[in-house]
C-alpha positions as CSV (number, residue, x, y, z in Angstrom):
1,X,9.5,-9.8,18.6
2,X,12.7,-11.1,17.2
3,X,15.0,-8.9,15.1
4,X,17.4,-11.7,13.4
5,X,14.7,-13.5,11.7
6,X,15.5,-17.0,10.3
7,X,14.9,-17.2,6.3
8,X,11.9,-18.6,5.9
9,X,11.3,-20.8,3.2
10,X,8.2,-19.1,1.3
11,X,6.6,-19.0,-2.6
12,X,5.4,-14.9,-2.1
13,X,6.9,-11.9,-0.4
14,X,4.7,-8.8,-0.5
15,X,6.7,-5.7,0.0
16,X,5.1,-2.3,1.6
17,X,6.5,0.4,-0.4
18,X,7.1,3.8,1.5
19,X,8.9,2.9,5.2
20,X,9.7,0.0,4.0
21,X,11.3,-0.4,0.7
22,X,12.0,3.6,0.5
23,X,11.9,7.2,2.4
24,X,12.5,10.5,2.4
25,X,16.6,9.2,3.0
26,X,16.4,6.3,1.2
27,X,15.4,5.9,-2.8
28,X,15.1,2.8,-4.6
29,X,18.9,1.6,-4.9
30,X,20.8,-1.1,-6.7
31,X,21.4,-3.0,-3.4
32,X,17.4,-3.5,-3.1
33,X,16.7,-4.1,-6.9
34,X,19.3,-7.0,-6.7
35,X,17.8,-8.0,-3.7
36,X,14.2,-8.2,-4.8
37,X,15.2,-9.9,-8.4
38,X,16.9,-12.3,-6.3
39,X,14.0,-13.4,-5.2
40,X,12.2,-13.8,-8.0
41,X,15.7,-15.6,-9.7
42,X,15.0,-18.3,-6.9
43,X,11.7,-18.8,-8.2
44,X,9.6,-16.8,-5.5
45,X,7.0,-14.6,-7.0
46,X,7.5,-11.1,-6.1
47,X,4.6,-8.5,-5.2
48,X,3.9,-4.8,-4.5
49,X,1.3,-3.9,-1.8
50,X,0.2,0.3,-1.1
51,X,-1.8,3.0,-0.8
52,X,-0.1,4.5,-4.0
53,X,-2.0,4.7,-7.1
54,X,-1.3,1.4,-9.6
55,X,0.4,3.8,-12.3
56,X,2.8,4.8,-9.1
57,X,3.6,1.1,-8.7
58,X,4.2,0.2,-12.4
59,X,7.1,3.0,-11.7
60,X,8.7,1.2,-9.1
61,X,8.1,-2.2,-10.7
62,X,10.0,-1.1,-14.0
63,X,12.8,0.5,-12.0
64,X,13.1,-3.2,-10.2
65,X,13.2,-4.4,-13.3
66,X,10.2,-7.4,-13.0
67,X,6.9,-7.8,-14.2
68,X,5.2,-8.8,-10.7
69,X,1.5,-8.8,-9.1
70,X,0.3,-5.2,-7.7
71,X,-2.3,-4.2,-4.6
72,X,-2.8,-0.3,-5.3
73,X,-4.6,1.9,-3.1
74,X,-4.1,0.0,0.2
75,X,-5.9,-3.4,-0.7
76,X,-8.6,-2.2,-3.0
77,X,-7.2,-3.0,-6.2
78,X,-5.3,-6.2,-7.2
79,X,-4.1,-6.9,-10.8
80,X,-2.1,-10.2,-11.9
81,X,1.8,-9.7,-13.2
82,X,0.0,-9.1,-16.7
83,X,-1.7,-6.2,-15.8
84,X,-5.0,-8.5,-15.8
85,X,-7.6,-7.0,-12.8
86,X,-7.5,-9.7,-10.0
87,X,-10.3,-7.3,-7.9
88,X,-11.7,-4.3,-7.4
89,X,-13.4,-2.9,-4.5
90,X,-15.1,0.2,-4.8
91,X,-18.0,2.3,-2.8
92,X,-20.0,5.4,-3.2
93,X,-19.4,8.2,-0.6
94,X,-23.0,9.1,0.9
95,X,-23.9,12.7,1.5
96,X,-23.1,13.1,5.2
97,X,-19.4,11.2,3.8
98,X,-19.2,14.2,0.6
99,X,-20.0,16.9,2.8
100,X,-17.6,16.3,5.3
101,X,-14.4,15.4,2.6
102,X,-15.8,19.0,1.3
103,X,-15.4,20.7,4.8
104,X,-12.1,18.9,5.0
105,X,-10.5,20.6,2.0
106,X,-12.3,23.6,2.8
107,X,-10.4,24.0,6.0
108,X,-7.2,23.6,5.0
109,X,-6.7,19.6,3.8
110,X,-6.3,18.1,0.5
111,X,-8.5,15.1,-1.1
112,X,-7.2,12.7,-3.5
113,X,-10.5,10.3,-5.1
114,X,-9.2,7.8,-6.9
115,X,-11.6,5.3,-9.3
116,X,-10.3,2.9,-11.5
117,X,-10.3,4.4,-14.6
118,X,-9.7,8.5,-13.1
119,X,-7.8,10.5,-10.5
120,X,-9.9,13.5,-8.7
121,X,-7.4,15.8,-6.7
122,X,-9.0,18.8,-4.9
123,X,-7.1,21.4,-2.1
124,X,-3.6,22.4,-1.3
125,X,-1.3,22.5,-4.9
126,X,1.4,21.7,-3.3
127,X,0.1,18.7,-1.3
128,X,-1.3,17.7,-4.7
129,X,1.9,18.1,-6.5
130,X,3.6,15.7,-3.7
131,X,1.0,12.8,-4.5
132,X,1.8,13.6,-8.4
133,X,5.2,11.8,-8.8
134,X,6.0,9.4,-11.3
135,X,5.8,8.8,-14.8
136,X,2.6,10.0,-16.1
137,X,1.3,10.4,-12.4
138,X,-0.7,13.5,-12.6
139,X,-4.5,13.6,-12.2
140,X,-7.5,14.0,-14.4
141,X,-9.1,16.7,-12.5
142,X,-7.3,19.1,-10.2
143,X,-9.3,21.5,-7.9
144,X,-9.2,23.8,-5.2
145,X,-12.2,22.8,-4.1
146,X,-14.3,20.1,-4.0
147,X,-17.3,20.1,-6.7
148,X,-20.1,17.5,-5.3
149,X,-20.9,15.9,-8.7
150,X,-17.3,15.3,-10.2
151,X,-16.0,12.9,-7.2
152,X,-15.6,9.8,-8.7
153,X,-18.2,7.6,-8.4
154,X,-17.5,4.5,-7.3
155,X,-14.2,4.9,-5.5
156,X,-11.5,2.6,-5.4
157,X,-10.4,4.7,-2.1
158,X,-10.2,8.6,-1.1
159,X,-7.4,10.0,0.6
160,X,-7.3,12.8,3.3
161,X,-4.0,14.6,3.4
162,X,-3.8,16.9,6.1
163,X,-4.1,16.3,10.1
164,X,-6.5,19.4,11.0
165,X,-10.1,19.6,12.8
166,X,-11.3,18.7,9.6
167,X,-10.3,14.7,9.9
168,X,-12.7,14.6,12.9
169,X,-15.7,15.7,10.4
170,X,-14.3,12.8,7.8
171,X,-14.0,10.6,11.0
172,X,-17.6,10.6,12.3
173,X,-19.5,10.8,8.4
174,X,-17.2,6.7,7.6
175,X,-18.3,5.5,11.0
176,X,-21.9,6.7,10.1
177,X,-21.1,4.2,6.9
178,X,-20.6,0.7,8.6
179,X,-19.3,-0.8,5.2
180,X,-16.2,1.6,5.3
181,X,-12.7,2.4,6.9
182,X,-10.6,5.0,7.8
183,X,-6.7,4.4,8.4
184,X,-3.9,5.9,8.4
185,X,-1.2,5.1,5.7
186,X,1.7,7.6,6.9
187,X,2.7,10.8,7.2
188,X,-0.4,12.8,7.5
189,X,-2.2,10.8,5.1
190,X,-5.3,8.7,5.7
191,X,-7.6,6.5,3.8
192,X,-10.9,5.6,3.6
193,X,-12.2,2.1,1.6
194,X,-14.1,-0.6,2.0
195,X,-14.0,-2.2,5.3
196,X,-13.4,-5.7,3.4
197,X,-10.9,-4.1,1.0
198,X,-7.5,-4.3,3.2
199,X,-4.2,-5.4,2.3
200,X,-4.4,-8.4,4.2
201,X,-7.5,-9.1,2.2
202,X,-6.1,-8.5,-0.7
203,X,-3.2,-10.9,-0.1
204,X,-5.7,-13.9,-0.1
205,X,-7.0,-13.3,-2.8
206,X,-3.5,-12.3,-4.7
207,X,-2.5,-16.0,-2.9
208,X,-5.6,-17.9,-4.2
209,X,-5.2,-16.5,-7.7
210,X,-1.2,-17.5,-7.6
211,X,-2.4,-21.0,-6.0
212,X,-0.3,-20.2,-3.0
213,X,-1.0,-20.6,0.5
214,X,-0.9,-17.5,2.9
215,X,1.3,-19.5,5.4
216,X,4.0,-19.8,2.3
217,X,3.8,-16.0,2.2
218,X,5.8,-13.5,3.8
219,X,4.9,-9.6,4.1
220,X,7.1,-6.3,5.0
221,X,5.4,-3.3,6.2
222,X,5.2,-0.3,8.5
223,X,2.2,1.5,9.0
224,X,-1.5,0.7,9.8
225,X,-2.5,0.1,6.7
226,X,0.0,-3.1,6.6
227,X,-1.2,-4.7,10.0
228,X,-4.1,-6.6,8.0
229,X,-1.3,-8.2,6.0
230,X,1.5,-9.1,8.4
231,X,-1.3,-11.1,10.0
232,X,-2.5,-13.0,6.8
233,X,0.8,-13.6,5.9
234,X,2.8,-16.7,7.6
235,X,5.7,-14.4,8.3
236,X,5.1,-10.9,9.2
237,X,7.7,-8.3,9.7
238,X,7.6,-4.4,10.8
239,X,9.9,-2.0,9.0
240,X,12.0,0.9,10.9
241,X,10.3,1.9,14.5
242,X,6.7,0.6,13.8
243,X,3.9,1.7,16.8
244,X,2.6,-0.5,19.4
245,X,-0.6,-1.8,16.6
246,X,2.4,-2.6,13.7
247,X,4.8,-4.4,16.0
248,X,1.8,-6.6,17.6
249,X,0.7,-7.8,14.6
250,X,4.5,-8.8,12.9
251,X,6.2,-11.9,13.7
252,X,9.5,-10.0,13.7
253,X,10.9,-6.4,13.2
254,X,14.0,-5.7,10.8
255,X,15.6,-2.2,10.7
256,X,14.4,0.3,7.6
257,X,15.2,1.3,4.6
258,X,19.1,2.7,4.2
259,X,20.2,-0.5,7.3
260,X,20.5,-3.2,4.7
261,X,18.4,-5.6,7.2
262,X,15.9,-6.3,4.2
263,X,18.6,-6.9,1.7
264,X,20.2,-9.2,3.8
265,X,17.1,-11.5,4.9
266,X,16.1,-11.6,1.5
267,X,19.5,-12.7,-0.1
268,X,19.0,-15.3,2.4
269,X,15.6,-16.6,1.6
270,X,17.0,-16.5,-2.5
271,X,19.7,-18.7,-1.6
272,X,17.8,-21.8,0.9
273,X,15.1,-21.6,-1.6
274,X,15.0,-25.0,-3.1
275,X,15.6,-24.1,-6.7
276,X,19.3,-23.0,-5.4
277,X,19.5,-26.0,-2.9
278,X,18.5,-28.2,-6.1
């Protein structure tokens, strides 16, 4: 997997937001701002793709400056640069599925239930608090513990934080539900969704509404939850020290956030664009 990547010449690039654009080291700078409004200044539509919450991404979006396309909670939610709802793929937890994300929190891990309209967090406070960042990022119901009938109903996606004998409860109940998925997303987080509601799904249908064509897109990930998308995309490339799964599925691999890698490859692909060739 090559490390100096050629610019491509593309119409989309889908950015990852945590281990790829940011971490714990590494904020949201001026150097990546300028970067990513490059882009979009050579006339290549811009996108967010991640397991955050949409009101998390419209954060990030305003502090880049750019009104841009947004794929919240890993894949299940897509909304056009106006805000408009591209899709939205939700599913209803069944009782083995309830009981076990109950037995989870109840053990020690924290549950985040996110619908479309509402934010249901249940567990550790602080665990809570660290999902709660952002402008107006808090959520509508905060509990210790889980309380059967207010989980949102359907779910865009629900969140386990916390890597405890718990998870294998959660594991087991979504594979007793055929229609779902469980990944992991980073850290000690993991999601559960749709089985059809992936990132990579989500990029096709961002690309169909846009009128682009996948192999005109490029993606930048680092996690699980991005594999899906570096293989839809026609130029896939892993972020920082990606495992075995991330790096098999990416084209190329360019060094995280703090190296300037990304900043560099993209100020390339801004200036062979053809508007600046033109």
């Amino acid at each position: 997997m090559p490390e100096s990547p050629m610019a491509p010449s593309i119409d989309l690039a889908v950015f990852d937001i945590d281990g790829t654009l940011v971490d714990a080291r590494n904020p949201l700078g001026a150097p990546t701002i300028d970067a990513l409004r490059g882009l979009h200044a050579a006339g290549i539509q811009v996108a967010l793709a991640s397991s955050r919450q949409r009101s998390s991404l419209l954060d990030i979006a305003e502090a880049i400056g750019l009104d841009m396309p947004l794929i919240a909670f890993n894949g299940t939610l897509v909304t056009a640069a106006d805000g408009a709802i591209v899709a939205a793929e939700t599913f209803t937890p069944g009782d083995a599925l309830t009981a076990a994300l109950t037995e989870f929190v109840d053990t020690g891990g924290c549950i985040h239930a996110y619908a479309r309209d509402r934010w249901h967090a249940y567990g550790d406070d602080h665990r809570i608090g660290r999902e709660a960042a952002g402008i107006d990022v808090t959520p509508d119901l905060r509990a210790e513990r889980v309380q059967t009938s207010s989980l949102p109903r359907p779910a865009l996606k629900v969140m386990c934080d916390g890597v405890h004998d718990g998870l294998a409860g959660v594991q087991a109940a979504v594979a007793a539900q055929p229609e779902l998925v469980i990944s992991w997303s980073g850290t000690e987080c993991h999601d559960i969704h749709l089985a059809t509601a992936t990132k990579g799904h989500a990029l096709q249908t961002l690309c169909d509404h846009l009128g682009i064509a996948p192999a005109r897109a490029a993606a930048f990930g680092d996690a699980d939850s991005d594999i899906t998308m570096l293989q839809n995309a026609g130029y896939g490339y892993a972020m920082g020290q990606p495992n075995e799964r991330v790096s098999a599925a990416a084209d190329h691999r360019l060094e995280g956030p703090g190296s300037g890698a990304l900043e560099a490859l993209l100020g390339r692909i801004a200036s062979s664009a053809p508007s600046q060739r033109g």
